[in-house]
C-alpha positions as CSV (number, residue, x, y, z in Angstrom):
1,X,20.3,-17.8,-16.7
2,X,23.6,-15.9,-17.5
3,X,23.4,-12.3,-17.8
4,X,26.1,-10.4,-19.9
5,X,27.7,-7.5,-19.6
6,X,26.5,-6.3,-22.2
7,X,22.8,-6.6,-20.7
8,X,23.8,-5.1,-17.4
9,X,25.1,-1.9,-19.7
10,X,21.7,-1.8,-21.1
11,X,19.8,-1.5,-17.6
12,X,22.6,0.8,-15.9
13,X,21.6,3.3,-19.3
14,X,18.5,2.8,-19.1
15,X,18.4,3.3,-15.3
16,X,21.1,6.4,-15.5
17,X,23.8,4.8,-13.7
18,X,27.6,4.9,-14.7
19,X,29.1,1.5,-13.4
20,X,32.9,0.2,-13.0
21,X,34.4,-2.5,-15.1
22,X,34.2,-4.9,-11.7
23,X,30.3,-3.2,-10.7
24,X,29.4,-4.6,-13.7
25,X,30.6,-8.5,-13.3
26,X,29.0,-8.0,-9.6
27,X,25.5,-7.2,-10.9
28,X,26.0,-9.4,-13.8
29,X,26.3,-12.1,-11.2
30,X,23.5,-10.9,-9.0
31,X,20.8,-10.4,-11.8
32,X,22.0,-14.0,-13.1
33,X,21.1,-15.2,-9.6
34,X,17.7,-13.4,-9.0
35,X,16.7,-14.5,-12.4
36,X,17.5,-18.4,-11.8
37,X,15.6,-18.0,-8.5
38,X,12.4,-16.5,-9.9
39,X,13.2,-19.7,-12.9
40,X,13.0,-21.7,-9.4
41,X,9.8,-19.9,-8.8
42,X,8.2,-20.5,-12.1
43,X,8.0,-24.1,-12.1
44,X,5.4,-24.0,-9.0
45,X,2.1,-25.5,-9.7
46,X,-0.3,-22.2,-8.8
47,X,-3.0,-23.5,-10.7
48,X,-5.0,-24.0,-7.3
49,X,-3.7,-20.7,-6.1
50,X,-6.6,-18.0,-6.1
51,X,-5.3,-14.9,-7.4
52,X,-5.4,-11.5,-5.3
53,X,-4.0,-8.4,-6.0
54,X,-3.2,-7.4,-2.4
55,X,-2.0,-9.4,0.5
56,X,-4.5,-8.5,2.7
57,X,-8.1,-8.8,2.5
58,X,-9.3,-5.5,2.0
59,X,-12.4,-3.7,0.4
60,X,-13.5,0.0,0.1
61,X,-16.2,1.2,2.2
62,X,-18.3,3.2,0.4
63,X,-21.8,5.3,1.2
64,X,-24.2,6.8,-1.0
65,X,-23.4,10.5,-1.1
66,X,-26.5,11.6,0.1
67,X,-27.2,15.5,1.2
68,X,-27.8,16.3,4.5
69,X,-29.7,19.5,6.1
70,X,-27.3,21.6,8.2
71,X,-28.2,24.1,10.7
72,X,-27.4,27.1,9.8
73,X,-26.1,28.0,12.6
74,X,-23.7,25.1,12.3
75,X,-22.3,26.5,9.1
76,X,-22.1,29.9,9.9
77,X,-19.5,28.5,12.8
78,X,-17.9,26.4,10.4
79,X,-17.4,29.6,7.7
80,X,-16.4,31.7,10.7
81,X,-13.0,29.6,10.8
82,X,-12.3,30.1,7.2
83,X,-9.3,32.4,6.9
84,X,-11.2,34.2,3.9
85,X,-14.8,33.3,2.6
86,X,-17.1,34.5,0.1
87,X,-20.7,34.8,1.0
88,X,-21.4,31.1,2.3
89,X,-18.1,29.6,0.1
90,X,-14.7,29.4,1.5
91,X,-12.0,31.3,-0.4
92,X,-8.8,29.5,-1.3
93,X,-6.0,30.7,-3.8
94,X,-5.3,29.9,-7.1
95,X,-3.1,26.4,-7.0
96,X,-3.4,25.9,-10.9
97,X,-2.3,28.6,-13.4
């Protein structure tokens, strides 16, 4: 597929990049070539070919968000760390305005 100059203007723009006279014939080129090889790509048969949208197999692990009794002595310990709390809350600053 042959990529023009005047294409490879359009992405630079739209990308924000100023290019040279002779930047431009080298991408020209170089888009020309990555475009033929996905052209390449597109002529596989992938009907077979289950699709995945991650390389690896990989699933959340979720739990049901069930309450839990806590001693009380085990959150008093944990609000003692707090640098400031509020009765039985931790106090954190305002992030949002």
């Amino acid at each position: 597929m042959e990529i023009t100059v005047k294409e490879v203007d359009y992405v630079a723009r739209l990308a924000r990049l100023k290019l040279s006279g002779q930047e431009k014939d080298v991408f020209a080129g170089q888009m020309a070539s990555i475009l033929g090889y996905i052209g390449q790509l597109n002529t596989l048969d992938t009907t077979v070919v289950t699709p995945t949208s991650h390389a690896l197999n990989v699933s959340n692990v979720m739990r049901d968000d069930v309450v839990r009794s806590t001693d009380l002595r085990q959150r008093e310990q944990l609000l003692d760390n707090a640098p400031e709390r509020d009765g039985d809350f931790f106090r954190v600053k305002k992030v949002i305005e």
